[in-house]
C-alpha positions in Angstrom: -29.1 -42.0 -9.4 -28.6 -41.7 -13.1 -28.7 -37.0 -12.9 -27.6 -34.2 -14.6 -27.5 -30.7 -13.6 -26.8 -27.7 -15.2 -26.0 -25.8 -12.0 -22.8 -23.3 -12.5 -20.5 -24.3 -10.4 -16.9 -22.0 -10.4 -13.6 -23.5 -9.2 -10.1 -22.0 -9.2 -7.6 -23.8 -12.1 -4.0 -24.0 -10.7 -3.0 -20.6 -12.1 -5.5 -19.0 -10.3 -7.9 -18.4 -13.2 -11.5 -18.9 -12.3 -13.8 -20.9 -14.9 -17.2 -22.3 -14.4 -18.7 -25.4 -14.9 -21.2 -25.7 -17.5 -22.9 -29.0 -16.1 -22.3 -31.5 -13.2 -23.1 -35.0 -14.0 -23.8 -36.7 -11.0 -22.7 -40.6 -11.4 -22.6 -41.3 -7.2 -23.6 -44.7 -6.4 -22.6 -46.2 -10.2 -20.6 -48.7 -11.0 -18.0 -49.0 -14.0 -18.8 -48.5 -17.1 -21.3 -46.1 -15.9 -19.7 -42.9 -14.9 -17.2 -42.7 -17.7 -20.1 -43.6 -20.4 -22.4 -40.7 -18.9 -19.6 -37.9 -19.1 -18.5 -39.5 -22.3 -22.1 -38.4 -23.7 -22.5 -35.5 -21.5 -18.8 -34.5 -23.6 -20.3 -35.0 -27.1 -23.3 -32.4 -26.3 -20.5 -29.3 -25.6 -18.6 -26.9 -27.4 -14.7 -27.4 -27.2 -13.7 -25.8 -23.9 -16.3 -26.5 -22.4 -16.1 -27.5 -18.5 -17.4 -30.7 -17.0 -17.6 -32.2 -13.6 -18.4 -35.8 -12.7 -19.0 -36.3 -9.2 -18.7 -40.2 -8.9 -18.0 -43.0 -5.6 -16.8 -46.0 -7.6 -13.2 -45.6 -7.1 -12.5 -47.2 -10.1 -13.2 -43.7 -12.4 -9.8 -42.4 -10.1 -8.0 -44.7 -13.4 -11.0 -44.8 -15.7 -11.6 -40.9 -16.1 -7.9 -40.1 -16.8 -7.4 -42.7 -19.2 -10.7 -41.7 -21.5 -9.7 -38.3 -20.9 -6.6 -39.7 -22.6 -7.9 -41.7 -25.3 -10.9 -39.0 -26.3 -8.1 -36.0 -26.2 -10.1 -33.7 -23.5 -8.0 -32.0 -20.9 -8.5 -33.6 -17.1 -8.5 -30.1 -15.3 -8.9 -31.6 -11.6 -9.4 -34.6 -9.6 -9.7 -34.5 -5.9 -11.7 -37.0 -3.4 -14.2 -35.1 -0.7 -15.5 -37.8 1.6 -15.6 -41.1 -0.2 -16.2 -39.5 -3.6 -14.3 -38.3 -6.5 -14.9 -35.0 -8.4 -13.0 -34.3 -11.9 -13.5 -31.3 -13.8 -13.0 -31.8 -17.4 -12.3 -29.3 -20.6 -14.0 -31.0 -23.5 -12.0 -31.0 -26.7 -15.3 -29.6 -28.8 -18.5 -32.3 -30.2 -17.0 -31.3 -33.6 -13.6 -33.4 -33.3 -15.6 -36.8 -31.9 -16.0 -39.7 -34.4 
């Protein structure tokens, strides 16, 4: 289901710090290139800082994600797996810096 959400969500960084999710993109049930092209635009809408989460199933965004957080210099804040799918939290790098 192609959806995005603005619902705050908070989570707990690995220092302890608590930050809130600006918007959830909800990629379950898409295949590659999907997920990584709607949190890709979902990334260019945002102020740098900014905290994402992609809630996707294809377990192919466990390699994808990282490597465009890479390539696109945002910060991958989290990745963890709750029952067959996989949330990541990402810190976008600001809609300024994007070519």
């Amino acid at each position: 289901m192609l959806q995005q959400t603005s619902n705050t969500v908070s989570f707990m960084k690995r220092r302890g710090d608590k930050k809130k999710v600006a918007e959830t993109v909800d990629a379950s049930g898409l295949m590659c290139p999907e997920p990584v092209m709607m949190l890709r635009n979902a990334l260019r809408n945002v102020d740098a800082g900014t905290y994402l989460k992609l809630i996707a199933t294809d377990p192919s965004t466990l390699r994808d994600i990282p490597t465009m957080c890479r390539f696109m210099h945002h910060k991958l804040v989290s990745q963890e797996e709750r029952e067959g799918c996989f949330e990541f939290v990402v810190s976008a790098r600001g809609a300024k810096l994007q070519s």
